[in-house]
Predicted model as a PDB file, atoms N, CA, C, CB and O in Angstrom, pLDDT in the B-factor column:
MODEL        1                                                                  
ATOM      1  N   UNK A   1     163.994 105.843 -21.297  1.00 87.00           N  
ATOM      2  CA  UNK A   1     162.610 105.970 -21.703  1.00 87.00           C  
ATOM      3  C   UNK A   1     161.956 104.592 -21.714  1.00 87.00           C  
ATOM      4  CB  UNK A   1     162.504 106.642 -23.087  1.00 87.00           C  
ATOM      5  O   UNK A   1     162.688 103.630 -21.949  1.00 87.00           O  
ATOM      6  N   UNK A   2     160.727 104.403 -21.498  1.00 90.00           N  
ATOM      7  CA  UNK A   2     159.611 103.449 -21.220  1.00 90.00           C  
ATOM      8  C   UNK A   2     158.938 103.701 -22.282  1.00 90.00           C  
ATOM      9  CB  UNK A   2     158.791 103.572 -19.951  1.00 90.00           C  
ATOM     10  O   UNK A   2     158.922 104.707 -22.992  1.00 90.00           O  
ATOM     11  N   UNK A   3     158.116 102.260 -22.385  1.00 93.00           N  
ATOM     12  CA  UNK A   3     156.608 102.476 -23.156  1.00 93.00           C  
ATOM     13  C   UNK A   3     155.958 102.219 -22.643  1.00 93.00           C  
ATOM     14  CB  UNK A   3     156.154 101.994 -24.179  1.00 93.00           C  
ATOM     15  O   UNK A   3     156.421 101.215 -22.101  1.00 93.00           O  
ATOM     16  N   UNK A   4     154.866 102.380 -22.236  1.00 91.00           N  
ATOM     17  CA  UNK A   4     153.843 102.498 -21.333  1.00 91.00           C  
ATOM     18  C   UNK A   4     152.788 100.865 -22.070  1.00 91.00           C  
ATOM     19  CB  UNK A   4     153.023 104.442 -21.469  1.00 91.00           C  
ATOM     20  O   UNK A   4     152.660 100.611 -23.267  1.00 91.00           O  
ATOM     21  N   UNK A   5     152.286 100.158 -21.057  1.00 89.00           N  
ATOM     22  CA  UNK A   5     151.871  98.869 -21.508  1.00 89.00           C  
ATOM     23  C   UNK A   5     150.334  99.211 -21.758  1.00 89.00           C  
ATOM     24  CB  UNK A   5     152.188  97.609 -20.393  1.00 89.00           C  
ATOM     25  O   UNK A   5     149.509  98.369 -22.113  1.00 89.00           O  
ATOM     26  N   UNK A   6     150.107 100.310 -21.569  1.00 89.00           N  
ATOM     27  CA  UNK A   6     148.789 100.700 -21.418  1.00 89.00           C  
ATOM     28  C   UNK A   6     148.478 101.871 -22.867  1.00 89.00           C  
ATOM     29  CB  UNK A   6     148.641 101.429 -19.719  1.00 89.00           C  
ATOM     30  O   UNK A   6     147.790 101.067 -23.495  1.00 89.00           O  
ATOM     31  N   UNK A   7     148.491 102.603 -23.400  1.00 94.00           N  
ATOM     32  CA  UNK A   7     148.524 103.435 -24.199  1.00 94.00           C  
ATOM     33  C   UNK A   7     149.769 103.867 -25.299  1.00 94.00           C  
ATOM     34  CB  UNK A   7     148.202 104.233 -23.462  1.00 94.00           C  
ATOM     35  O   UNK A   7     149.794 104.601 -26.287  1.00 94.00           O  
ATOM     36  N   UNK A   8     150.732 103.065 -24.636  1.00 96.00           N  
ATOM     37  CA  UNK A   8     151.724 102.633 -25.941  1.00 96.00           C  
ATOM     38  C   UNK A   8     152.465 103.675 -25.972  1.00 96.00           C  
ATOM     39  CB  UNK A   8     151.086 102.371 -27.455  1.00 96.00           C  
ATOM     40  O   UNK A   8     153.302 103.678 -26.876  1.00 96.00           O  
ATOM     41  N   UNK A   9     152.428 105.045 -24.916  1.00 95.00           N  
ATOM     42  CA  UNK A   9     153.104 106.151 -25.214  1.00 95.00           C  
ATOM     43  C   UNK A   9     154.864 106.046 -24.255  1.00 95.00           C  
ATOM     44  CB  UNK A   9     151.936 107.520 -24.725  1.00 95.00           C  
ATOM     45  O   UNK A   9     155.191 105.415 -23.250  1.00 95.00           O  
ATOM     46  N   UNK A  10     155.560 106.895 -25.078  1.00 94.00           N  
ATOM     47  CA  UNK A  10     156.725 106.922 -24.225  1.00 94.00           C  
ATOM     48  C   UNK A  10     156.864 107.675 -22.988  1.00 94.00           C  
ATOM     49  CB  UNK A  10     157.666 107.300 -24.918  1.00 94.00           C  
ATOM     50  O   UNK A  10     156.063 108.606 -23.070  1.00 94.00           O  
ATOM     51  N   UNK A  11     157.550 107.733 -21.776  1.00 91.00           N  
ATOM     52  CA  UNK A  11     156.990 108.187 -20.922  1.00 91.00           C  
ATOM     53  C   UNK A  11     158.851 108.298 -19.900  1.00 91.00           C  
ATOM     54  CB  UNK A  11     155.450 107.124 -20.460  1.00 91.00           C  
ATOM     55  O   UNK A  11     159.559 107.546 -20.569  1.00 91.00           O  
ATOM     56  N   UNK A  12     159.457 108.688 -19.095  1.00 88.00           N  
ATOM     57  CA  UNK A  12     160.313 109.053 -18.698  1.00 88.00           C  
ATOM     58  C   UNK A  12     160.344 108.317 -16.970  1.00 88.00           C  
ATOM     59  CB  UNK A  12     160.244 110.512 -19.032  1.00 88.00           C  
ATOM     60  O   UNK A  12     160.182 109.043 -15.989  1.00 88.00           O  
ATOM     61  N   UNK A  13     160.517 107.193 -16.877  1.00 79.00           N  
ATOM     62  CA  UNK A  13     160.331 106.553 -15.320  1.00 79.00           C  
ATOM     63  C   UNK A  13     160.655 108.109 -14.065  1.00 79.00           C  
ATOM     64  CB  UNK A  13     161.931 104.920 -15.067  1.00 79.00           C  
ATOM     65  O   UNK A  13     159.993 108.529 -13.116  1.00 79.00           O  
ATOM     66  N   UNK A  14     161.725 108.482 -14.574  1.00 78.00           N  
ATOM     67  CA  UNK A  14     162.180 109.801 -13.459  1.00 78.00           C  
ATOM     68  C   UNK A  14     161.988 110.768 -13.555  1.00 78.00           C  
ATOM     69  CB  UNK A  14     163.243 110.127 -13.178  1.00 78.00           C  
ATOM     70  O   UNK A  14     162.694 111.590 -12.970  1.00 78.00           O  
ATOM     71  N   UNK A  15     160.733 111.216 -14.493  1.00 73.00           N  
ATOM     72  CA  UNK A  15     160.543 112.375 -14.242  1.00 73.00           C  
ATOM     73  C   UNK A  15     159.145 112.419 -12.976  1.00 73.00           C  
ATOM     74  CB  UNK A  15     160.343 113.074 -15.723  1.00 73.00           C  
ATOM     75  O   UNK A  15     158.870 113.492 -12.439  1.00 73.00           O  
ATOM     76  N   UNK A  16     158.531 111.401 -12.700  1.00 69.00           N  
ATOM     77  CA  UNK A  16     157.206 111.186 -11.542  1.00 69.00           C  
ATOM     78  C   UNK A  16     157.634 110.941 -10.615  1.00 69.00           C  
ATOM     79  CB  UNK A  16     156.173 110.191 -11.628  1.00 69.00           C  
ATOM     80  O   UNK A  16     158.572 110.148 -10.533  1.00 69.00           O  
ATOM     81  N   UNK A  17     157.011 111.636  -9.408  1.00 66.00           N  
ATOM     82  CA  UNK A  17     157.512 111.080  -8.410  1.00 66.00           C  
ATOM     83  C   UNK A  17     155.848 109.936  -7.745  1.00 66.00           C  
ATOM     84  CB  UNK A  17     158.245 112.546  -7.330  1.00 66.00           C  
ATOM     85  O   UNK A  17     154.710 110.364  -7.552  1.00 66.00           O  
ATOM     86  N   UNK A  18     156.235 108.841  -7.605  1.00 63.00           N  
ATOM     87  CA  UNK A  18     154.736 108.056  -7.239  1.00 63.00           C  
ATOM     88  C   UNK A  18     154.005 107.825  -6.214  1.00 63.00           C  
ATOM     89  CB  UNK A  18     154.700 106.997  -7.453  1.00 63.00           C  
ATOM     90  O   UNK A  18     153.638 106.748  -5.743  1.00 63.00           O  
ATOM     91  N   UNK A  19     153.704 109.425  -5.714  1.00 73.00           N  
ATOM     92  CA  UNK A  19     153.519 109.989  -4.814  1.00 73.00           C  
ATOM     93  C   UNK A  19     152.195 110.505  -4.699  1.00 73.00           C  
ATOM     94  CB  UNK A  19     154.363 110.713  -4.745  1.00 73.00           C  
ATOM     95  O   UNK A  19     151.859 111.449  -3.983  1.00 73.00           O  
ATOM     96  N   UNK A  20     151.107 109.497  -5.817  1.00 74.00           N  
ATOM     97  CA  UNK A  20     149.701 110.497  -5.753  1.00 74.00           C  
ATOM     98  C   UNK A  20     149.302 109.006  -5.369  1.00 74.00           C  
ATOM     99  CB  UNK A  20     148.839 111.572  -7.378  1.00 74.00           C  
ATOM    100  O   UNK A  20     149.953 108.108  -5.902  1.00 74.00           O  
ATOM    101  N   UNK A  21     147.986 108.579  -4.229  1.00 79.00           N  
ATOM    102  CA  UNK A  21     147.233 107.673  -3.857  1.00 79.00           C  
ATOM    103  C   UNK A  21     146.298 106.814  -4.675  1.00 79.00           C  
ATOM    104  CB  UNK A  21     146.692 108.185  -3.087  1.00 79.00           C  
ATOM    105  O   UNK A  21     145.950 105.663  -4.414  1.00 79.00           O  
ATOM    106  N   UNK A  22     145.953 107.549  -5.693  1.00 74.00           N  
ATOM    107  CA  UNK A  22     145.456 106.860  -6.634  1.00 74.00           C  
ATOM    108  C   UNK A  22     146.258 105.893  -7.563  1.00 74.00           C  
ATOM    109  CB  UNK A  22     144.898 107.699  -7.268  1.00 74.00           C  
ATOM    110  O   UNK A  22     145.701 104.860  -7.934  1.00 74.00           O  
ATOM    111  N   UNK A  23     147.789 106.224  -8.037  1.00 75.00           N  
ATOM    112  CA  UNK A  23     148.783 105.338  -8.360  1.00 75.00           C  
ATOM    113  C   UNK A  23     149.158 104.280  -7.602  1.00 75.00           C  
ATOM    114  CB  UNK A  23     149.736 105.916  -8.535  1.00 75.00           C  
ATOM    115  O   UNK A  23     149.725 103.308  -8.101  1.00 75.00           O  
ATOM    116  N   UNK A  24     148.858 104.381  -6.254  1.00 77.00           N  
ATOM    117  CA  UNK A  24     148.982 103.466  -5.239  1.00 77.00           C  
ATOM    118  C   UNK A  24     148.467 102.206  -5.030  1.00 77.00           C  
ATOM    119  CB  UNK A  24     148.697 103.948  -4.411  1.00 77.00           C  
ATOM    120  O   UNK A  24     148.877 101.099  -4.679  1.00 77.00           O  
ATOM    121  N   UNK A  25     146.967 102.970  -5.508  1.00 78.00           N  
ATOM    122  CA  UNK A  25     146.034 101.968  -5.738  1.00 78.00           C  
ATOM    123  C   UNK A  25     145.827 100.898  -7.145  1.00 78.00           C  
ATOM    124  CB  UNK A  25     144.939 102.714  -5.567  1.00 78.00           C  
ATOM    125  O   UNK A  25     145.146  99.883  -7.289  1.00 78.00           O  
ATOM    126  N   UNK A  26     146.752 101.648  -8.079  1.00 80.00           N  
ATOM    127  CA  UNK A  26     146.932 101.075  -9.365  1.00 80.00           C  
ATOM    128  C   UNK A  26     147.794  99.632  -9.085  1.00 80.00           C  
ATOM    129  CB  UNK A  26     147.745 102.204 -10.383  1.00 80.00           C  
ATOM    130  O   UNK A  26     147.559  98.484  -9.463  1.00 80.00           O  
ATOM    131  N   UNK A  27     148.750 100.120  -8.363  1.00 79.00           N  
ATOM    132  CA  UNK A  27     150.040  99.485  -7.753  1.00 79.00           C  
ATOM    133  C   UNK A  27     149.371  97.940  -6.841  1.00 79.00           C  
ATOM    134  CB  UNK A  27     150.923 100.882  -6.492  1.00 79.00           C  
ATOM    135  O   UNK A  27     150.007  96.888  -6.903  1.00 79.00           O  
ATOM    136  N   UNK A  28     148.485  98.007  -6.306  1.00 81.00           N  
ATOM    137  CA  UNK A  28     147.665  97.031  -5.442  1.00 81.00           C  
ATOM    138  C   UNK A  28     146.795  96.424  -6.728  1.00 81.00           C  
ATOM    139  CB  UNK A  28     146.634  97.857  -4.051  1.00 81.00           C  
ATOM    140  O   UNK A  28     146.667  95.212  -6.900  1.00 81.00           O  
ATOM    141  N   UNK A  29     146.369  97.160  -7.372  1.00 79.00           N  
ATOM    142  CA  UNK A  29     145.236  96.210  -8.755  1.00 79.00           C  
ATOM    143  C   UNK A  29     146.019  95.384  -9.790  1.00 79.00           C  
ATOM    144  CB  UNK A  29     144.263  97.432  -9.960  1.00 79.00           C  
ATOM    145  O   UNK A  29     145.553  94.443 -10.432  1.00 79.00           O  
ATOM    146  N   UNK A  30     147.502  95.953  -9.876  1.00 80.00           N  
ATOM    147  CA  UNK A  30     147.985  95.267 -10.687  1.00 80.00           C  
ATOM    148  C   UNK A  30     149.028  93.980 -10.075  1.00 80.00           C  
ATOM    149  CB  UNK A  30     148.548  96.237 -11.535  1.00 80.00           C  
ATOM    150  O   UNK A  30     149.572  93.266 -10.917  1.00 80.00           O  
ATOM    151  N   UNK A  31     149.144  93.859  -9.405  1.00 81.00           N  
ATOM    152  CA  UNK A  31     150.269  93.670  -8.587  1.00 81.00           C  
ATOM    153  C   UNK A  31     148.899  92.214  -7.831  1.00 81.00           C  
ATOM    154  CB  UNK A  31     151.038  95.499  -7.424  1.00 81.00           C  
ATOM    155  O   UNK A  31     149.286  91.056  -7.988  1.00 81.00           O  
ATOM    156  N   UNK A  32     148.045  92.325  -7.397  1.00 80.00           N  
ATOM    157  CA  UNK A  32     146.576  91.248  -7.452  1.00 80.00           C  
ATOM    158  C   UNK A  32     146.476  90.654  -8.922  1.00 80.00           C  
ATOM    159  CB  UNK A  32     144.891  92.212  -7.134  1.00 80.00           C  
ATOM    160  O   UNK A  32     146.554  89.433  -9.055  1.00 80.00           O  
ATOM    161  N   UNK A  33     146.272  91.643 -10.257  1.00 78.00           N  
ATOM    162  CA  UNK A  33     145.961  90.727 -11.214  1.00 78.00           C  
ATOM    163  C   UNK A  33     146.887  90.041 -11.842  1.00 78.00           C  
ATOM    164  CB  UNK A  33     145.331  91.208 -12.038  1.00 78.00           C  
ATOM    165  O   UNK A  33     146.585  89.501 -12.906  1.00 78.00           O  
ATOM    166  N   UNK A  34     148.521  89.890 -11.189  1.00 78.00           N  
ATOM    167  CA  UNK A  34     149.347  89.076 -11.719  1.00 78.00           C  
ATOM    168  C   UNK A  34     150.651  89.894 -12.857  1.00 78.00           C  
ATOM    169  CB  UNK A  34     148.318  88.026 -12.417  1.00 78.00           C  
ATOM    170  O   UNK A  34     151.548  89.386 -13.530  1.00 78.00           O  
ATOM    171  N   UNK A  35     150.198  91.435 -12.649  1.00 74.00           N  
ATOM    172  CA  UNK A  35     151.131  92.197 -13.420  1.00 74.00           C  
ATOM    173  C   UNK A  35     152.669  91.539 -12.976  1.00 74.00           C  
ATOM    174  CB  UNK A  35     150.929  93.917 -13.058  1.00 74.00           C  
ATOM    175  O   UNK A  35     152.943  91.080 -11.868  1.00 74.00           O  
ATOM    176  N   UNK A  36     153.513  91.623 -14.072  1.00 70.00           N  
ATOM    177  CA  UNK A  36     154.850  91.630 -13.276  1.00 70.00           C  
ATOM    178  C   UNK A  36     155.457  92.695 -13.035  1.00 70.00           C  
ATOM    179  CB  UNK A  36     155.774  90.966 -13.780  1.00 70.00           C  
ATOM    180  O   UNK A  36     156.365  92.517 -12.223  1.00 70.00           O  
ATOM    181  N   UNK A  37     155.320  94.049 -13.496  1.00 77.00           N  
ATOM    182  CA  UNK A  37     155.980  95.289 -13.137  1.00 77.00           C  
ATOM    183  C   UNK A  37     155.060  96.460 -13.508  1.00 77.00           C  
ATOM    184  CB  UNK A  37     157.366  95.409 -13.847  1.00 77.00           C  
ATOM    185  O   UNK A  37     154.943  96.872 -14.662  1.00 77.00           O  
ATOM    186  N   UNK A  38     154.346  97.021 -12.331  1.00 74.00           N  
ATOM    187  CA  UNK A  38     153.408  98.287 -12.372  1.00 74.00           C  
ATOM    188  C   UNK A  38     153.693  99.314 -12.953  1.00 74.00           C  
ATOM    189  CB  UNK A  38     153.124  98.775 -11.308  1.00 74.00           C  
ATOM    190  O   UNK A  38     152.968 100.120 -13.536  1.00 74.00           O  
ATOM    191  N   UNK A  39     155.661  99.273 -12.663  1.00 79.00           N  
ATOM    192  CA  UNK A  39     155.986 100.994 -13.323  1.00 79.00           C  
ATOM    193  C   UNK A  39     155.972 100.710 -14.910  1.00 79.00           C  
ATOM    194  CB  UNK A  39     157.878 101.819 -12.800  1.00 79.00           C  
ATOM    195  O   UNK A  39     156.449 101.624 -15.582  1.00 79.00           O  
ATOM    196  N   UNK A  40     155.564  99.739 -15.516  1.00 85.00           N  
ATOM    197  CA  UNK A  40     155.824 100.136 -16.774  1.00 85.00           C  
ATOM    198  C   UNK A  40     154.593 100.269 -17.713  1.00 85.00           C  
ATOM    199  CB  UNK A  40     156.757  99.245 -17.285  1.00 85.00           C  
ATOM    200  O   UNK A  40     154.387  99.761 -18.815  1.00 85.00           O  
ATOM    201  N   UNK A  41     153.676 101.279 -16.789  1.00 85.00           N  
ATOM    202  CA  UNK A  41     152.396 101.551 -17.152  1.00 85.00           C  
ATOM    203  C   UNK A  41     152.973 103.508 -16.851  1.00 85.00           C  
ATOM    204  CB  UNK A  41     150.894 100.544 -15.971  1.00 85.00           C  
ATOM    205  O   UNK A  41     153.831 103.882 -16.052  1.00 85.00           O  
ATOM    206  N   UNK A  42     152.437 104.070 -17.460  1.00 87.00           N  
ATOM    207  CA  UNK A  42     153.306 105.369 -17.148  1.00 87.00           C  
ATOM    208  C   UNK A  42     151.885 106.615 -16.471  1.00 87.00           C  
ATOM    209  CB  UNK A  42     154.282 106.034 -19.044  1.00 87.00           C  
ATOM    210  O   UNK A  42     150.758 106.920 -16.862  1.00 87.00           O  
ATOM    211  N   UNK A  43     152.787 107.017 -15.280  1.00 84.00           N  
ATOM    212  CA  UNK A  43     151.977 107.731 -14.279  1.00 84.00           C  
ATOM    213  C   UNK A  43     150.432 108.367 -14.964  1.00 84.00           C  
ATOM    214  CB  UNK A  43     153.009 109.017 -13.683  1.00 84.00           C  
ATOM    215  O   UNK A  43     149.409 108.100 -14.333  1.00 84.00           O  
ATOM    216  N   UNK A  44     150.329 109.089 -16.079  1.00 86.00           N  
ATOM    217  CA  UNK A  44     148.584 109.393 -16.144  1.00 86.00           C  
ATOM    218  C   UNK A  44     147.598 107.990 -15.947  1.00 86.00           C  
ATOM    219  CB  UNK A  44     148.143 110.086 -17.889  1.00 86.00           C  
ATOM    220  O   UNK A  44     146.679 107.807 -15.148  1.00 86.00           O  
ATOM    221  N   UNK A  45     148.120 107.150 -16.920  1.00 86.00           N  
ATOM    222  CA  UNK A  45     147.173 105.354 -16.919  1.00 86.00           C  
ATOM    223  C   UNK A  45     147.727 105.267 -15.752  1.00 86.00           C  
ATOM    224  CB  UNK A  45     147.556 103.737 -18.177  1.00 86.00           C  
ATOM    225  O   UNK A  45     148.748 104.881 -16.321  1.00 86.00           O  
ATOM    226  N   UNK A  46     148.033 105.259 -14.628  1.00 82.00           N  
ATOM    227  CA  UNK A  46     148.412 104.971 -13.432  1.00 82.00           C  
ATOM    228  C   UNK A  46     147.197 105.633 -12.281  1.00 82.00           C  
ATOM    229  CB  UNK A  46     149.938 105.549 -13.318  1.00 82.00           C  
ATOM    230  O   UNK A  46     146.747 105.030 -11.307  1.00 82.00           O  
ATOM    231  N   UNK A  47     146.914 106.759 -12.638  1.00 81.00           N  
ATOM    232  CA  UNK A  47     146.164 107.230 -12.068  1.00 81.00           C  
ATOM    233  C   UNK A  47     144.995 107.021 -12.482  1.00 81.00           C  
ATOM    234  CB  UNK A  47     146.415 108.179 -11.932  1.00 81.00           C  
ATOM    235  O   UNK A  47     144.088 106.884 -11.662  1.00 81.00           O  
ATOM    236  N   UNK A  48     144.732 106.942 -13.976  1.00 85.00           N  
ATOM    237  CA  UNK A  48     143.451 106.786 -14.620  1.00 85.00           C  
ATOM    238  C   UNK A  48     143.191 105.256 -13.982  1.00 85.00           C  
ATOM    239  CB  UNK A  48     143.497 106.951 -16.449  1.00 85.00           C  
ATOM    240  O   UNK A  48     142.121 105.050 -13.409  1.00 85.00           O  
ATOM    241  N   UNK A  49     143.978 104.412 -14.067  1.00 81.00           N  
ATOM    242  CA  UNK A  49     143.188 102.639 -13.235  1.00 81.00           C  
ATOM    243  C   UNK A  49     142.996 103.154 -11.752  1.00 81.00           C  
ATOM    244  CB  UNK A  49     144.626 100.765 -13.128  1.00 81.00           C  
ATOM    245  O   UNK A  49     141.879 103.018 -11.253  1.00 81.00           O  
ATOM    246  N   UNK A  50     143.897 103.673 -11.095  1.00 78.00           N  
ATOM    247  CA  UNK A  50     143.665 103.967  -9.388  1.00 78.00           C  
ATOM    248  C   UNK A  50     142.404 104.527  -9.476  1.00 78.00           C  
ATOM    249  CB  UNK A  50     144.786 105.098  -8.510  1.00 78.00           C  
ATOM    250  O   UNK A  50     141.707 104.085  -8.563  1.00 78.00           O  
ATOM    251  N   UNK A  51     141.933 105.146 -10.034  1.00 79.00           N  
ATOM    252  CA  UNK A  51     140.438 106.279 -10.168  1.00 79.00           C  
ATOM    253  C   UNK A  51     139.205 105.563 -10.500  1.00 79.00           C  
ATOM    254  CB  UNK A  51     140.531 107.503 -11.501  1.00 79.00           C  
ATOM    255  O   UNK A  51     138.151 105.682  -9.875  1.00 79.00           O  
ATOM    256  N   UNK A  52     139.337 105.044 -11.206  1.00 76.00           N  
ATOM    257  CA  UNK A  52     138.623 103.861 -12.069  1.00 76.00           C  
ATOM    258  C   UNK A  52     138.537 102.741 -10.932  1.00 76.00           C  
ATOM    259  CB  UNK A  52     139.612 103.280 -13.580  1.00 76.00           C  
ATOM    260  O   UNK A  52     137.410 102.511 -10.493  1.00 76.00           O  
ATOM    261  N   UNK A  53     139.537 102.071 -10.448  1.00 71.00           N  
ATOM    262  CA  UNK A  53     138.887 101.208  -9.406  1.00 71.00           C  
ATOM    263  C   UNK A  53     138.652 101.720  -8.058  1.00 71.00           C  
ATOM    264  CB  UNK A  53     139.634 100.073  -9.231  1.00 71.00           C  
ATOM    265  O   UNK A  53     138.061 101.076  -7.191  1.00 71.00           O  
ATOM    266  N   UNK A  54     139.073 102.754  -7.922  1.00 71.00           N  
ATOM    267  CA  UNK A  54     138.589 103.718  -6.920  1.00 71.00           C  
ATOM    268  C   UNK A  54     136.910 103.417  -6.579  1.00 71.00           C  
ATOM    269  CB  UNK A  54     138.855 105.313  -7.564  1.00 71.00           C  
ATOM    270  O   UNK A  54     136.346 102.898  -5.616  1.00 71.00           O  
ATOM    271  N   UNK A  55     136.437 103.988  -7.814  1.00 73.00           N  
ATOM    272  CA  UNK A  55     134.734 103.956  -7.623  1.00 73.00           C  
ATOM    273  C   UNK A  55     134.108 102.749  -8.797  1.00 73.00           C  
ATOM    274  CB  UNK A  55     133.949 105.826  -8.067  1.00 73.00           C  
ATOM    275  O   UNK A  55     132.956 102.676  -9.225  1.00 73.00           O  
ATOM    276  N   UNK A  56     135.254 101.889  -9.123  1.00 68.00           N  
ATOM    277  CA  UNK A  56     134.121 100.893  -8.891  1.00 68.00           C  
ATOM    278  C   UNK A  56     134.109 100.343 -10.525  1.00 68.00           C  
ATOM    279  CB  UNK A  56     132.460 101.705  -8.232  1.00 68.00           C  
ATOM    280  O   UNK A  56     133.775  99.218 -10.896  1.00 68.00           O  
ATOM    281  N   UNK A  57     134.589 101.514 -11.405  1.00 56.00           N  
ATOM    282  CA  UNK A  57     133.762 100.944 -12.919  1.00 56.00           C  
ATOM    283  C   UNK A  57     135.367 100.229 -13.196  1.00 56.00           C  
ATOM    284  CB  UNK A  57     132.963 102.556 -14.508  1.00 56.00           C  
ATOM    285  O   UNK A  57     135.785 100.679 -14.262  1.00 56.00           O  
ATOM    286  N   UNK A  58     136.194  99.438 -12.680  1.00 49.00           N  
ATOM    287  CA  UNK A  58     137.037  98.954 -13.491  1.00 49.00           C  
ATOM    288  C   UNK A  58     136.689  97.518 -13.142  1.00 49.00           C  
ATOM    289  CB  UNK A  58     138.481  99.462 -13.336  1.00 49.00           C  
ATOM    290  O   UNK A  58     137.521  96.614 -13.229  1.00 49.00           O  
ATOM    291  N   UNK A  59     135.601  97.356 -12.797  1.00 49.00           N  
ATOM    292  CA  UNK A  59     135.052  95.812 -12.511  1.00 49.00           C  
ATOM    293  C   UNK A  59     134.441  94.998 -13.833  1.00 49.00           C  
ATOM    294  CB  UNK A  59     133.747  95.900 -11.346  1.00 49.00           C  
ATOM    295  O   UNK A  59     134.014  93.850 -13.707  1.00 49.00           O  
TER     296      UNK A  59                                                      
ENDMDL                                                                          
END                                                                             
């Protein structure tokens, strides 16, 4: 089990598979702002930043 760096919740690395495009894009924002490890943000906040800088308001 993980804690998620983002919402503090516990979260299961193997139960996701990181396979939705918007996590992808999380993966590229964090990974630019100097994160050292993306997976330990847990897949919903994963998608919620991919979405968010998707269109723009995570500026």
């Amino acid at each position: 089990m993980k804690i998620c760096k983002r919402c503090f919740q516990e979260f299961d690395e193997n139960e996701y598979s990181y396979d939705n495009p918007a996590e992808a894009l999380t993966d590229i924002f964090l990974e630019s702002a100097g994160a050292e490890n993306s997976r330990d943000v847990c897949p919903p906040c994963r998608e919620e930043l991919g979405m968010s800088n998707l269109m723009g308001f995570g500026q």
